[in-house]
MIKERO-454050 format. One record per residue (C-alpha): x, y, z negated. Coordinates in steps of 0.05 Angstrom, whole numbers, plus 32768, in hexadecimal, padded with zeros to 4 digits. Layout:
% MIKERO-454050
XYZ ...
//
This chain:
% MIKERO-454050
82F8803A7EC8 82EC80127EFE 82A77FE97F05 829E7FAD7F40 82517FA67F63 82397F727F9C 82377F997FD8 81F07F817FDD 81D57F947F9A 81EE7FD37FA5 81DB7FEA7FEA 81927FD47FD4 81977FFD7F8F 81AC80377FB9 817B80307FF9 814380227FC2 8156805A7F94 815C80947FCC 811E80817FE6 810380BF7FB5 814080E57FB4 816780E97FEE 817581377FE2 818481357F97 819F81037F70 81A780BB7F52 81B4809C7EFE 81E080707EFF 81DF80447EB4 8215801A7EA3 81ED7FEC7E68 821C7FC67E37 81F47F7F7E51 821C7F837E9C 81E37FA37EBC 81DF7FE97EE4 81AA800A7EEF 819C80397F28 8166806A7F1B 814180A67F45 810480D37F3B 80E881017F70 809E81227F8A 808480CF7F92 809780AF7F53 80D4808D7F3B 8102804F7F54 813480307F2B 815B7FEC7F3A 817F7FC17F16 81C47FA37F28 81FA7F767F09 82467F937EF8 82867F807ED8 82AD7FB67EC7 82FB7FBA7EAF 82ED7FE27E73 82BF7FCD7E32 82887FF07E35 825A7FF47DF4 822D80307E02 820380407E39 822480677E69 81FA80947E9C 821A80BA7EE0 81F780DE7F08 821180D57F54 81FF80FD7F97 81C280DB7FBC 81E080FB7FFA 821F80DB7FEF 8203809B7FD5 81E180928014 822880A1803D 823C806A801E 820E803A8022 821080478073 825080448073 82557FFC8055 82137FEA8075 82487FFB80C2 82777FD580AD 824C7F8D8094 82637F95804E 825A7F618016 82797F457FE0 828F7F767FA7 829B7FB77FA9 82C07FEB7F78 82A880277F63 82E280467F39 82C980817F05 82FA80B37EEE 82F280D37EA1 82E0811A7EB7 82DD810D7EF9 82AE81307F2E 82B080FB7F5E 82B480AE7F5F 82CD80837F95 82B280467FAC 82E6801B7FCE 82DC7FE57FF9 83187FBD8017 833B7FF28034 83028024803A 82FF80588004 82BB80827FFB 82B180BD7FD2 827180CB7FAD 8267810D7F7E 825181077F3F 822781417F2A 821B815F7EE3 81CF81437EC6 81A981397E81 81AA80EE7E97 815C80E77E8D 812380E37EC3 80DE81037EB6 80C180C07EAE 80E980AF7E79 80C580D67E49 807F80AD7E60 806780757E3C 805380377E64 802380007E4D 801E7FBA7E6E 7FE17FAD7EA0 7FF97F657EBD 80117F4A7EFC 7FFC7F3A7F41 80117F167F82 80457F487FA1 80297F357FE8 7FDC7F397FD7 7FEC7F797FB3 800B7F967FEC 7FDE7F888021 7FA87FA37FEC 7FC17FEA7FEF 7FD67FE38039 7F867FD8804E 7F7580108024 7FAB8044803C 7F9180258084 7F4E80518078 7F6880898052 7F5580CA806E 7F8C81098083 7F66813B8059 7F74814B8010 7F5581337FDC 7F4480EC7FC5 7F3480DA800B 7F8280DC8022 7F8D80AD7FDF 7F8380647FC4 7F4F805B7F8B 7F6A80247F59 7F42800C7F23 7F617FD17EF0 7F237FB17ECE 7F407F927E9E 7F017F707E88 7EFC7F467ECB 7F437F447ED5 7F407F687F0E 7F5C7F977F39 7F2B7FC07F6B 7F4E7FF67F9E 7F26801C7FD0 7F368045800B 7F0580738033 7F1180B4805F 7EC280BC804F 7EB080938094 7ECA80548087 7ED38035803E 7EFA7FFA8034 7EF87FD77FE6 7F217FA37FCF 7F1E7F747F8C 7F667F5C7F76 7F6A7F297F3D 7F9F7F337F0F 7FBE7F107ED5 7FBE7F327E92 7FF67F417E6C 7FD17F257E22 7F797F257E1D 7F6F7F717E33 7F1E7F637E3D 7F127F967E11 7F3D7FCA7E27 7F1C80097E53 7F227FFE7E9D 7F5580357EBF 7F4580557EFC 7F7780877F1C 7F8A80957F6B 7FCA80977F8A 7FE980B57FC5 800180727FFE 8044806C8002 80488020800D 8090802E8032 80B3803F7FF4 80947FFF7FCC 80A77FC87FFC 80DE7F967FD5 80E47F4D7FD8 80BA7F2E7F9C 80877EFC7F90 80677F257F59 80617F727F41 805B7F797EFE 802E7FB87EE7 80347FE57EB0 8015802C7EAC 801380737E86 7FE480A87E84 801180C77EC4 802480937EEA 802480427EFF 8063801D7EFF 80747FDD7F25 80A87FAF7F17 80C37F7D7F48 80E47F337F47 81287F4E7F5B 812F7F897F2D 810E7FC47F4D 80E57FEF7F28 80B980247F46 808280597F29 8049807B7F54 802E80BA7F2D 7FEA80C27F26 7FC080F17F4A 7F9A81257F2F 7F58811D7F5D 7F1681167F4E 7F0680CF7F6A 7ECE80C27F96 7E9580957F7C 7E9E80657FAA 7E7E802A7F76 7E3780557F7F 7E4580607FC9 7E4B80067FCD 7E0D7FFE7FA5 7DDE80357FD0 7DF8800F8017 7DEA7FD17FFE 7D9E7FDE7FDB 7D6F7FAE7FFA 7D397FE68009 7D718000803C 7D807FBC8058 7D3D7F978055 7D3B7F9680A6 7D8E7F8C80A9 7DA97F6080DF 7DE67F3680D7 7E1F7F238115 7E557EF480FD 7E897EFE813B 7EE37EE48141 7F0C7F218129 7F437F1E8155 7F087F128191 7EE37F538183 7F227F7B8179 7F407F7281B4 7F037F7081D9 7EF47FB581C2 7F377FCB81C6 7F337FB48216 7EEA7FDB8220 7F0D802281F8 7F4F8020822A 7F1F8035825C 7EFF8076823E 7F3380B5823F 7F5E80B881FF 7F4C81078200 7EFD80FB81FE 7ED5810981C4 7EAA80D481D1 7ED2809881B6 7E97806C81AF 7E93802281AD 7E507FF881B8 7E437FB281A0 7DF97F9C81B8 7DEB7F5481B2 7DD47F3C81F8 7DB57EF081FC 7DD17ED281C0 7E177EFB81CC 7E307F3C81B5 7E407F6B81F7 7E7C7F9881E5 7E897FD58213 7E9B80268212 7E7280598217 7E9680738258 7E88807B82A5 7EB6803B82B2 7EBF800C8277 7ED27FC28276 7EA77F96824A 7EA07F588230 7E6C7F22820B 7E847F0781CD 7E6F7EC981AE 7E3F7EE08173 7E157EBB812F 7DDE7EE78126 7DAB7EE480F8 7D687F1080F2 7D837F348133 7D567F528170 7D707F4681B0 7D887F8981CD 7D9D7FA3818A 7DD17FD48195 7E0D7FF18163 7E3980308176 7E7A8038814C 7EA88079814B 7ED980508167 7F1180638135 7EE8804D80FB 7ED68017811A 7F1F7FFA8127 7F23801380D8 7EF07FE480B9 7F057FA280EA 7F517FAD80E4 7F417FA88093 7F247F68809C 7F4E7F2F807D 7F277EF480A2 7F227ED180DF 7EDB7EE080EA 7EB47F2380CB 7E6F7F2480C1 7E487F6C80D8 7E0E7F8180B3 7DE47FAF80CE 7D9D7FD280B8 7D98800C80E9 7DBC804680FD 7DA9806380B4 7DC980398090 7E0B80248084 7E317FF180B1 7E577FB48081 7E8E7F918097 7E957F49806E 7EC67F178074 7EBA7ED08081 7EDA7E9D8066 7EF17E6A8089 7EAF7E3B8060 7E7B7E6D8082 7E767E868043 7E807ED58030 7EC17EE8800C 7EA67F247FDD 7EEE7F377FCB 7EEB7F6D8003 7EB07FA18014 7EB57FC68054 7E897FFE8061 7E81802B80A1 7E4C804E80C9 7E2F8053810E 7E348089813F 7DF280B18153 7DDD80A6819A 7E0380D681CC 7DC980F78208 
//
């Protein structure tokens, strides 16, 4: 039997497929509607994707091969050399233990290995959650893998909750320094307001859910979320087993007024203040464990420098309100870059109430007015003798 694929459609089935199984191997499902579907499990989740075929025999059952990811990925560098497109041929043999896929003149053999034709996921159950903008999704879990931590535990994970009441999606990211949380509206598939809010982390591994899509569509089970893309990609992240943080307690307690009733407030330019800081930190040794940046406002500006014996510094254009001239801030410098790099706007607002407290990072919109969708949370460093 021999079955005909765009060269396209299938170098993307098979560089999205091996993405979790380069070492083992890939489904193949020939469906009686014209449609193949490519399908792979490994240690991260599952990716399947979906591709048009005509084939030169009727087929009217499913039909599942299970093909060498090794070999699959051979191929797909070998067409990827030579600029492939248009259709390709993959020829399967009854009883064969390879197939070829021929291409012009190029003929490319991939092994087809013995296998129950079923993934572990098959056997879980998925129920709808809704969908979201792909891109607003994506940068969600990007800014919250930006803070993650290297330990173990729920600080090297993302926190997703779906409130299903508020339609909402909120994801959170701390390595216990710096905690970044993000609400995420979503559309619901059906009225869901009375269904239990799910909360479950997951390990970042935003390389391996990059596709072109306007949307994902969500779905979970009790072991793991699924996305589903425009184009035809599917793709599950298990669920970890982790006890999450209580980061919703940790947002109230920084932001109790008893705590902030002598806070100060600096509304400074992003993109000024980063690479003003990033100028003053250049100058202190990369091997020093004193990585600390100050920001003291000076005369109705804020002063940024390095603790350091030579720094460079500079005065930044500053709003401040309820702010003592003098007042100075010391960052960890690495958490600092943490909590401004997760800022979304062109101007954040600092709140600070003392080096016991808390440090918030707000974004401003572009009104003056404070966009509440993200809470950014990170601390001061003592002062160093």
């Amino acid at each position: 039997m021999n079955i005909t694929i765009n060269c396209a459609d299938l170098q993307r089935a098979v560089e999205w497929t091996t993405k979790v199984s380069r070492a083992d191997h890939v489904l193949m499902d020939l469906g009686t509607d014209g449609y193949a579907t490519f399908r792979a499990e490994g240690d991260i989740g599952m990716r399947s994707h979906r591709v048009g075929y005509r084939s030169d025999t009727d087929i009217t059952d499913k039909l599942t091969y299970s093909f060498s990811s090794p070999h699959l990925i051979k191929m797909q560098s070998a067409l990827s050399q030579k600029k492939a497109d248009g259709p390709i041929t993959i020829r399967l043999d009854d009883n064969a233990r390879e197939a070829r896929a021929i291409y012009a003149y190029m003929n490319i053999p991939i092994a087809i290995l013995s296998s129950a034709g079923k993934l572990p996921s098959d056997n879980e159950k998925f129920n709808p959650v809704g969908y979201v903008d792909y891109d607003e999704w994506m940068e969600t879990l990007r800014t919250c893998d930006h803070v993650t931590g290297s330990q173990h535990g729920a600080v090297s994970m993302i926190d997703l909750t779906f409130d299903y009441k508020n339609s909402v999606i909120k994801a959170m990211g701390t390595d216990k320094f710096t905690l970044v949380a993000i609400t995420l509206p979503f559309q619901k598939y059906g009225d869901d307001s009375d269904k239990e809010n799910s909360r479950f982390l997951i390990q970042p591994d935003l390389g391996s859910l990059r596709a072109k899509s306007s949307r994902v569509y969500l779905e979970e089970s009790d072991e793991s979320l699924r996305v589903s893309y425009d184009d035809g990609e599917v793709a599950t992240i298990r669920k970890q087993s982790a006890k999450p943080l209580p980061w919703e307690k940790i947002k109230e307690a920084a932001l109790d007024e008893e705590a902030r009733k002598d806070e100060m407030k600096f509304i400074i330019d992003v993109n000024d203040l980063a690479v003003s800081s990033r100028i003053a930190m250049s100058y202190v040794d990369p091997t020093s464990t004193r990585q600390i940046l100050t920001l003291k406002l000076d005369d109705d500006r804020i002063a940024v420098s390095a603790i350091s014996t030579e720094t460079a510094s500079d005065k930044l254009i500053v709003i401040a309100e309820n702010a003592t001239d003098g007042t100075i801030m010391r960052f960890a410098y690495d958490e600092f870059k943490k909590a401004l790099d997760s800022v979304a706007s062109d101007r954040v607002e600092i709140r600070y109430a003392g080096d016991d407290a808390p440090v918030i990072f707000e974004q401003v919109k572009p009104t003056g007015d404070i966009d509440d969708s993200a809470f950014i949370l990170t601390k001061t460093s003592p002062e160093i003798n």
